[in-house]
C-alpha positions as CSV (number, residue, x, y, z in Angstrom):
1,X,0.0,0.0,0.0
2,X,1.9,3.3,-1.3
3,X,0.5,7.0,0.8
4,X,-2.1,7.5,-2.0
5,X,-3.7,4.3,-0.6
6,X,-3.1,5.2,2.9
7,X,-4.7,9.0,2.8
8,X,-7.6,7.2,1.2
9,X,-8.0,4.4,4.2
10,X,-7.7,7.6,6.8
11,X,-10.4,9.3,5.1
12,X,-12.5,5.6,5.0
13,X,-11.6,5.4,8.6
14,X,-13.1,8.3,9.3
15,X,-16.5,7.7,6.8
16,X,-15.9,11.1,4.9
17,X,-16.6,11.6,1.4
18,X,-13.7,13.1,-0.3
19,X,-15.1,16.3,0.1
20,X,-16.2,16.2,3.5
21,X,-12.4,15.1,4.2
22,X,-11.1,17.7,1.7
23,X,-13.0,20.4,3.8
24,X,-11.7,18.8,7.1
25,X,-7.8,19.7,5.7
26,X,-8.5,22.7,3.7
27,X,-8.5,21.8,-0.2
28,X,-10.8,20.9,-3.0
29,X,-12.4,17.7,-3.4
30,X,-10.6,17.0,-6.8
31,X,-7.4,17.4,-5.4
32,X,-8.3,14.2,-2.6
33,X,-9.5,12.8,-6.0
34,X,-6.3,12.8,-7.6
35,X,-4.5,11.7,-4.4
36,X,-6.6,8.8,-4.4
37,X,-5.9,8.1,-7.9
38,X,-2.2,8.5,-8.0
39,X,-2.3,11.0,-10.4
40,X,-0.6,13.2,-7.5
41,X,2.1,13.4,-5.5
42,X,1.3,13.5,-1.8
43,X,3.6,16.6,-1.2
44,X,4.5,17.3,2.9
45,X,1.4,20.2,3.6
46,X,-0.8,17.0,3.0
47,X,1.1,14.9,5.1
48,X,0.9,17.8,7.3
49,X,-2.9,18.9,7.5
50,X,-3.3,14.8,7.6
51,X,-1.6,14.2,10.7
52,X,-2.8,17.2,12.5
53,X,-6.7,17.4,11.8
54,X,-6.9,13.3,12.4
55,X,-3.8,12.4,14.5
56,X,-2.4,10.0,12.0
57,X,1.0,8.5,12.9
58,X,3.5,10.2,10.7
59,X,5.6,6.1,10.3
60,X,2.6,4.7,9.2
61,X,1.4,7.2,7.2
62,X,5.0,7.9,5.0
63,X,6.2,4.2,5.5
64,X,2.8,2.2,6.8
65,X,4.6,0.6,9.4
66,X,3.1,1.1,13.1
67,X,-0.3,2.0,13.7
68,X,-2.6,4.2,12.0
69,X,-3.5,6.0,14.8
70,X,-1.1,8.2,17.1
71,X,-1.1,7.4,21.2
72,X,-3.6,4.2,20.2
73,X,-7.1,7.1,20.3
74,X,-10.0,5.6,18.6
75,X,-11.3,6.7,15.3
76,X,-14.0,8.3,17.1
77,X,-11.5,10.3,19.6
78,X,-9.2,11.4,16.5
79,X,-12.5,12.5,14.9
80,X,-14.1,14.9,17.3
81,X,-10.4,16.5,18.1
82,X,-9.8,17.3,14.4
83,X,-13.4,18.7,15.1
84,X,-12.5,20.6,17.6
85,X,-9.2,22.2,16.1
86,X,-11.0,23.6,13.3
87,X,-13.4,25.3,15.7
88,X,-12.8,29.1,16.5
89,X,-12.0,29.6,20.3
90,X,-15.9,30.6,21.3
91,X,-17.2,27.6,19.6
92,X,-14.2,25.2,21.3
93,X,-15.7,26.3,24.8
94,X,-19.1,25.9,23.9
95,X,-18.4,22.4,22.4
96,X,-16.5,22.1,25.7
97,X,-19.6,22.8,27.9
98,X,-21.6,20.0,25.9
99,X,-19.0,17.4,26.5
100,X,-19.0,17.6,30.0
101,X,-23.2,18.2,30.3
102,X,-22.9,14.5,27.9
103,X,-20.5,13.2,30.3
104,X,-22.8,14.1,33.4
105,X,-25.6,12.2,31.9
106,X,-23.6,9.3,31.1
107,X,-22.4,9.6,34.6
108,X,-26.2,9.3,36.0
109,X,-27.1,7.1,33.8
110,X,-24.1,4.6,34.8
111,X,-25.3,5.0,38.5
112,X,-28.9,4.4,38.2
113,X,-28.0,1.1,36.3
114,X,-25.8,0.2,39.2
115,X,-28.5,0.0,41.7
């Protein structure tokens, strides 16, 4: 599997269309196309925006040796931080205030099963 194959099994990972994952790193759907296809080079501000909107390992993703994932997160974990970078600072704390309301519930919810 060459890096055109492994951008395209980050952005399955992740179940974005090519544009919705185009949008996540900042350019167009056709570009992620090409990637895909070969028909470009994966130049280093790809590997870049790739490795800090979804926390890909940088090995795996130049060499596909290790893990796809950095620090062993879940898909679902790498998701909602790439989220949250791309979120302006107002929007971070709101989000913020909506994880720990969720986590409260799940708290109550974990403690009424209990008994």
């Amino acid at each position: 599997m060459n890096i055109n194959e492994r951008i395209r099994k980050v952005r399955y990972a992740f179940d974005l269309s090519q544009a919705k994952f185009a949008e996540r790193i900042s350019i167009s759907s056709s570009y992620i196309s090409d990637l895909e296809k070969g028909s470009r080079e994966v130049n280093e501000r790809i590997i870049y925006l790739v490795i800090a909107k979804f926390n890909v390992n940088e090995q795996w993703l130049r060499s596909g040796k290790g893990s796809m994932l950095n620090e062993n997160e879940s898909v679902v974990i790498s998701e909602a931080m790439g989220i949250m970078k791309s979120l302006n600072l107002n929007v971070q704390k709101s989000a913020l205030k909506i994880l720990n309301v969720l986590a409260e519930m799940d708290l109550t919810t974990k403690t009424l099963f209990e008994h």
